[in-house]
C-alpha angles and dihedrals in degrees: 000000000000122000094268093051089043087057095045092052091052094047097048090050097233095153083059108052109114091248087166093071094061099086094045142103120240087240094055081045092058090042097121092181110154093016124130118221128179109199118192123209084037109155110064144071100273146074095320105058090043086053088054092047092046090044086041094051096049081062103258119132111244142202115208109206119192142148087254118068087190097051089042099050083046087052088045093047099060091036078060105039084043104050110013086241125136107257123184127196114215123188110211136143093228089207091068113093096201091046093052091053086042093045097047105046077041096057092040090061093046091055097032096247147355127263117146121032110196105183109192118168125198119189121092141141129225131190135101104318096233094062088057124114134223084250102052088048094058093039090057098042095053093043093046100038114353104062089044083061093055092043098059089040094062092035081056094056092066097021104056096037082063091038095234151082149077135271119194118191115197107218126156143253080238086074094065089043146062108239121169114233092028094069085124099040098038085052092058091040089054080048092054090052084055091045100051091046100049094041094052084041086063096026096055094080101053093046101259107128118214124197134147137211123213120204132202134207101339118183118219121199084248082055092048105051087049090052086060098035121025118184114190140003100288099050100049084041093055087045091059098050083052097053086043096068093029083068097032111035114018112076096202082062092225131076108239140236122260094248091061085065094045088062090067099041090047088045087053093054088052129095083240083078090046097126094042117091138159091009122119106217116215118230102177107117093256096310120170139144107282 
């Protein structure tokens, strides 16, 4: 090739373009094996366990990290006995910006390297803003915003000395929308959009990869046994916001299981992502504001 087509190959990135996946299936394309994957919030019975046992399944090795040592071996334990991965249970108060440094090289060594960060936060009040107090806004702020900073800081000190990895925020379909009783929460979701967009904006370069994923309505089993059986006024009363915009906002007309999240954030730490960067996917079964 002369000069000018030389420039434009190299502008256009074209020995660069992944030719190798064009002969594969999706599914090779999702295979993590031999991936490392640190996933936050992991003990419960929520998102994050559901994300370690998706990441697990597609074959990477993962380390759960909670408050809870207890909650997070018992986690490790099924991702392990599941999937004959490695799983490693970190205990670690991801508001703690000391703990999360700590956690995560922690977690690096024990799985022999760091590939995939998933930060996915989990404390949060709700109610009308103005009974809220100084305290509750700061807690939700730093559950919601805050600790997923912290989170990808501490993911960048391993990931962009190697020039590669994945970090995966976990925001919420509440941060594109108005929803009375989430003023605070929704603030610091629309905040995570903004995050994930302007850190993959600066990240891209060096070869760090930033996306986000943004769940509904997700029922946990706690969720479910109060639906069929609620026990006191809040609970009936939060029931009710939640069949309100069911009916009125998801299109799919139901709220939808963890797991359904973790597809899409184990689809987005896969090769098979591989051209998406800086985006939060919805999976919220269509919801918007009516």
């Amino acid at each position: 090739m002369d000069p000018e087509e030389r420039d434009w190959a190299e502008v256009m990135g074209l020995d660069r373009l992944p030719r190798h996946i064009v002969e594969k299936r999706v599914t090779d394309l999702m295979d993590l094996g031999g991936k490392k994957a640190i996933v936050t919030g992991a003990g419960g019975d929520g998102l994050g366990q559901a994300i370690a046992n998706r990441l697990g399944g597609c074959g990477a090795d993962v380390a759960l990290v909670g408050r809870t040592l207890e909650k997070v071996e018992r986690r490790a334990e099924e991702v392990t006995r599941r999937w004959g991965v490695r799983a490693v249970p970190v205990r670690a108060d991801m508001s703690d910006w000391d703990q999360v440094h700590r956690a995560v090289a922690e977690c690096r060594e024990a799985l022999g390297g760091l590939d995939i960060m998933i930060n996915n936060p989990v404390m949060a009040h709700a109610g009308p803003f103005e009974g809220f107090t100084r305290e509750q806004i700061d807690h939700t702020v730093l559950g919601s915003l805050t600790m997923m900073m912290y989170g990808a800081h501490a993911a960048l000190e391993h990931l962009l000395p190697q020039g590669s990895g994945k970090i995966i925020n976990i925001g919420a379909v509440g941060g594109r929308i108005q929803q009375r009783g989430l003023v605070v929460y929704n603030a610091c979701k629309a905040g995570v959009v903004g995050f994930t967009r302007n850190l993959a904006h600066e990240m891209a370069p060096r070869g760090v990869n930033v996306l986000g994923v943004a769940p509904g309505i997700m029922i946990k089993p706690d969720l479910q046994r109060r639906v069929l059986d609620p026990r006191s006024d809040q609970d009936r009363a939060a029931l009710g916001a939640v069949a309100e915009a069911i009916t009125t906002q998801v299109q799919l007309g139901r709220v939808c299981l963890p797991e359904e999240v973790a597809n899409m954030v184990a689809y987005l730490a896969s090769e098979a992502a591989g051209y998406m960067c800086g985006q939060t996917i919805d999976v919220a079964g269509g919801q918007w504001m009516n």
